[in-house]
C-alpha positions as CSV (number, residue, x, y, z in Angstrom):
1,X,-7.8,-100.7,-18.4
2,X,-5.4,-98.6,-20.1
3,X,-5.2,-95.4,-21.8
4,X,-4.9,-97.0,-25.7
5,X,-7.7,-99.9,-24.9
6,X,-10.2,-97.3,-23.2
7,X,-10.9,-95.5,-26.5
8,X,-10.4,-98.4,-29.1
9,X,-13.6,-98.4,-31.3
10,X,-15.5,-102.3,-32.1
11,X,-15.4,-102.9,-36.0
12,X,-19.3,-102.6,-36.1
13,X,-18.9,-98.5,-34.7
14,X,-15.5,-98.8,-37.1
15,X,-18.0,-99.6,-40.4
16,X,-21.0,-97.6,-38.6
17,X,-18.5,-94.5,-38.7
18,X,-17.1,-95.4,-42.5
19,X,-20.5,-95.8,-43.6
20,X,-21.7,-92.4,-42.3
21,X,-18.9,-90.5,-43.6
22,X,-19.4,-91.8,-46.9
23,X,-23.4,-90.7,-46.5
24,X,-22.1,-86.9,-46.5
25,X,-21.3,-87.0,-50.0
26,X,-25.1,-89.0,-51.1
27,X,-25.6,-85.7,-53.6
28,X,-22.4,-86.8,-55.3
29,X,-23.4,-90.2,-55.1
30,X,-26.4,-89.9,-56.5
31,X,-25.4,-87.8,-59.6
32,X,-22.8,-90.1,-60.3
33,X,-25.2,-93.5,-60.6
34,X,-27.2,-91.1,-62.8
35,X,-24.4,-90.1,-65.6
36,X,-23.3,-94.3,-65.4
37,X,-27.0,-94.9,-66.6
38,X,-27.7,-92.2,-68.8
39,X,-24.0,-92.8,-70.5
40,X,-25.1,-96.8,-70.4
41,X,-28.8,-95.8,-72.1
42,X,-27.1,-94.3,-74.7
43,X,-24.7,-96.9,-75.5
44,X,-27.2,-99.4,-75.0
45,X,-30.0,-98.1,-77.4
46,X,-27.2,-97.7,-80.7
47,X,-27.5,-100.8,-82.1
48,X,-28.7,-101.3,-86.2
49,X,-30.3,-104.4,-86.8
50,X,-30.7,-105.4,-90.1
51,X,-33.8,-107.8,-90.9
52,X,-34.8,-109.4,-94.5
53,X,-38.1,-110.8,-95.4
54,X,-41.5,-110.1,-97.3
55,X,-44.0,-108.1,-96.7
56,X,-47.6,-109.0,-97.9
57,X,-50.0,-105.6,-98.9
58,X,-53.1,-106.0,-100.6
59,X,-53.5,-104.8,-103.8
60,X,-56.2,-103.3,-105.5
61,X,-57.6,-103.3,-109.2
62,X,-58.0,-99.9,-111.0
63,X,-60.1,-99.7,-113.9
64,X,-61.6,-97.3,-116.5
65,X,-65.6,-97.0,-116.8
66,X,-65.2,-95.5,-120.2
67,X,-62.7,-95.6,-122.6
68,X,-60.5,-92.8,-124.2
69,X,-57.3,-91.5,-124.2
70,X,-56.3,-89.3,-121.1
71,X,-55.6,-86.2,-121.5
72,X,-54.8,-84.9,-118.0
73,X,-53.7,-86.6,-114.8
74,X,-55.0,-85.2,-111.0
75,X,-52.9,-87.5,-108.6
76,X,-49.1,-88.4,-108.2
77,X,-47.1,-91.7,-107.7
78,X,-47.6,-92.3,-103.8
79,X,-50.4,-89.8,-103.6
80,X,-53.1,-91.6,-101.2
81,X,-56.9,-91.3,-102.6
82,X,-60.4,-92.0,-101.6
83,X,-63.2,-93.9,-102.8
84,X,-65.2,-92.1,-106.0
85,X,-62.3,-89.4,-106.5
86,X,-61.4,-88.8,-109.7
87,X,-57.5,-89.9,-111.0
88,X,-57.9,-88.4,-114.4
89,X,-59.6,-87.0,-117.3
90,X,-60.5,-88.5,-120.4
């Protein structure tokens, strides 16, 4: 056996060796697959979609017990109110 044969490495201890160098830097590594997929989340979740249709809501009949002109009003437009509350005065 000669000298140069004696210390040639197989390809298995070649990629063994490659592989374990490339381990040191695993911190690195690791931070670097975490930017791709928090830079690819953010991308990912921009999107505007536009969608047209109807939308059914029940409505309701609102009606006087008495009648009379009103003189004062106690809820605004949008305002939710409950059962028996009083809307305005007559």
């Amino acid at each position: 056996m000669t000298d140069p044969e004696k210390y040639r490495l197989s390809s298995a201890q070649k990629r063994r060796i490659w592989f374990t160098r490339k381990l040191r830097f695993w911190p690195l590594l690791l931070w670097l697959i975490l930017a791709f997929f928090v830079v690819y989340g953010i991308r990912s979740t921009t999107q505007v979609v536009q969608v047209f249709g109807v939308v059914d809501y029940p409505t309701l009949s609102v009606a006087a017990t008495e009648t009379g002109k009103v003189e004062s009003i106690f809820v605004t437009l949008g305002q939710e109110v409950i059962k028996e509350e009083k809307l305005v005065k007559l």
